[in-house]
N, C-alpha and C positions, 0 to 999 in steps of 0.2 A: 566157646568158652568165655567166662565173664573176667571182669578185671581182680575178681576177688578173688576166683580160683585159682587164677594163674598167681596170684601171690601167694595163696595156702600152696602151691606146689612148688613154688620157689625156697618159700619157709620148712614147708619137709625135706626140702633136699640139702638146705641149707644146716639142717639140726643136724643129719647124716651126714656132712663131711666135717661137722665138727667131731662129732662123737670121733671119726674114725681117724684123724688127724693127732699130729703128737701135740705133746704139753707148752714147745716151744715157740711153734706155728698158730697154737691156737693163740697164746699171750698177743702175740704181734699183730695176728687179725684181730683179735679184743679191742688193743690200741686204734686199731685204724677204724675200726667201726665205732669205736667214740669219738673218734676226732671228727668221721664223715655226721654223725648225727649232731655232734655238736655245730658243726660247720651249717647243716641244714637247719637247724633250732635257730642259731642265729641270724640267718638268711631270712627264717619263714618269720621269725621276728621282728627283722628289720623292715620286711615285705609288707606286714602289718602295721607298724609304726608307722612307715613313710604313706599307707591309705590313709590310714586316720588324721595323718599332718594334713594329708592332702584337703581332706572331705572338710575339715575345722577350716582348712585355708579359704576353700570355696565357700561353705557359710560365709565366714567370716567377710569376705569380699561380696557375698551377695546383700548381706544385713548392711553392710557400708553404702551400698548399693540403694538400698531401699532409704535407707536414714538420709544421705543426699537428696534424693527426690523431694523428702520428707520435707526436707530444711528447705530446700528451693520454692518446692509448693509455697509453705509456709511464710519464706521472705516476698514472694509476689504477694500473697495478701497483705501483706504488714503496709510493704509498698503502696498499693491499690488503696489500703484504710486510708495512710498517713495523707495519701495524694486528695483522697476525699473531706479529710478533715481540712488539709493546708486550704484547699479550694472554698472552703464552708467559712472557713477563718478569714479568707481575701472578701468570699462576700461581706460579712460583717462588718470588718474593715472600711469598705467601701460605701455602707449604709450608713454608716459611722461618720465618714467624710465628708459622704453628700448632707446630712444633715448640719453636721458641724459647719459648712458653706452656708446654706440655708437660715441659717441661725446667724450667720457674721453676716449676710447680706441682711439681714431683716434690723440686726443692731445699726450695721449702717447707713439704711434707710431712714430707721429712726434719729438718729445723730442728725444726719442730715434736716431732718422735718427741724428738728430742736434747732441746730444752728440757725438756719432761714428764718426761725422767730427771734432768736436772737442776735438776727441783723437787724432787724425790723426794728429791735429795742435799742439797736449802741446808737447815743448821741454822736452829733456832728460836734466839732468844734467853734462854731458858734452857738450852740446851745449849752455850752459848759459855764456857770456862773463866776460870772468876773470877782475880784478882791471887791468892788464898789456897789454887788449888789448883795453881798453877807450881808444880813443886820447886824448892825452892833448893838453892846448890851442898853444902850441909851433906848434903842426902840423895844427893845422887849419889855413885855406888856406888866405891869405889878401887879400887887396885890390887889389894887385900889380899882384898878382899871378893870378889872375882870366884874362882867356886871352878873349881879344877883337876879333872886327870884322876884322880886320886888319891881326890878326894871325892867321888866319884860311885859310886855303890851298885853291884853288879852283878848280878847277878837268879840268880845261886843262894845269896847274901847276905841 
């Protein structure tokens, strides 16, 4: 016998001791057989309710699950980029230095050359002209003294 039979013959036997049963016994099993189905309604209900928390809780922890990874994966490259760029930024940096060196030696080299000529130019202090060998305005030359075109020689003269 199958499970379905044996319930149609539970169910005919059950109509049969209703029918033959008094008005007062039947009331009281009525009562008790809505209490026992409501008791199971709300079992088979809550039995459902608490799969469904279940299964939402398990997504719910497996998608957190995945989106970590997600975000980890994600911050090592960010990482890796930033590490690439800082390092590309230090070279620069350093192309940057060694030129700007390059360039201060080459100014100082030149400074240098310029000074060494202009040691070569500062007078000593006995080449500095004394008070006695200014001219004064007595010797400066005048008008008169300044010779024309007239005084000057010409070369079959």
């Amino acid at each position: 016998m199958d499970k379905k039979d044996v319930e149609k013959a539970a169910l005919k036997a059950g109509k049969k001791i209703i029918d033959h049963t008094p008005e007062p016994v039947k009331e009281k099993v009525e009562e008790k057989v809505k209490e026992k189905a409501k008791e199971k309604f709300v079992e088979k209900t809550e039995g459902k309710l608490q799969e469904k928390a279940n299964e939402a809780s398990e997504k719910l922890q497996e998608t957190k699950e995945k989106n970590a990874q997600k975000v980890h994966g994600k911050g090592e490259d960010a990482k890796e980029k930033l590490q690439d760029v800082l390092l590309s930024v230090k070279d620069k940096l350093s192309d940057v230095k060694e030129a700007g060196e390059n360039f201060q030696e080459k100014v100082s080299s030149s400074d240098d050359k310029e000074k060494s000529k202009n040691k070569r130019k500062i007078k000593g202090a006995n080449q500095i002209k004394k008070a006695t060998d200014i001219k004064s305005s007595t010797k400066i030359k005048s008008s008169n003294d300044i010779k024309s075109s007239t005084d000057l020689k010409t070369m079959g003269s």
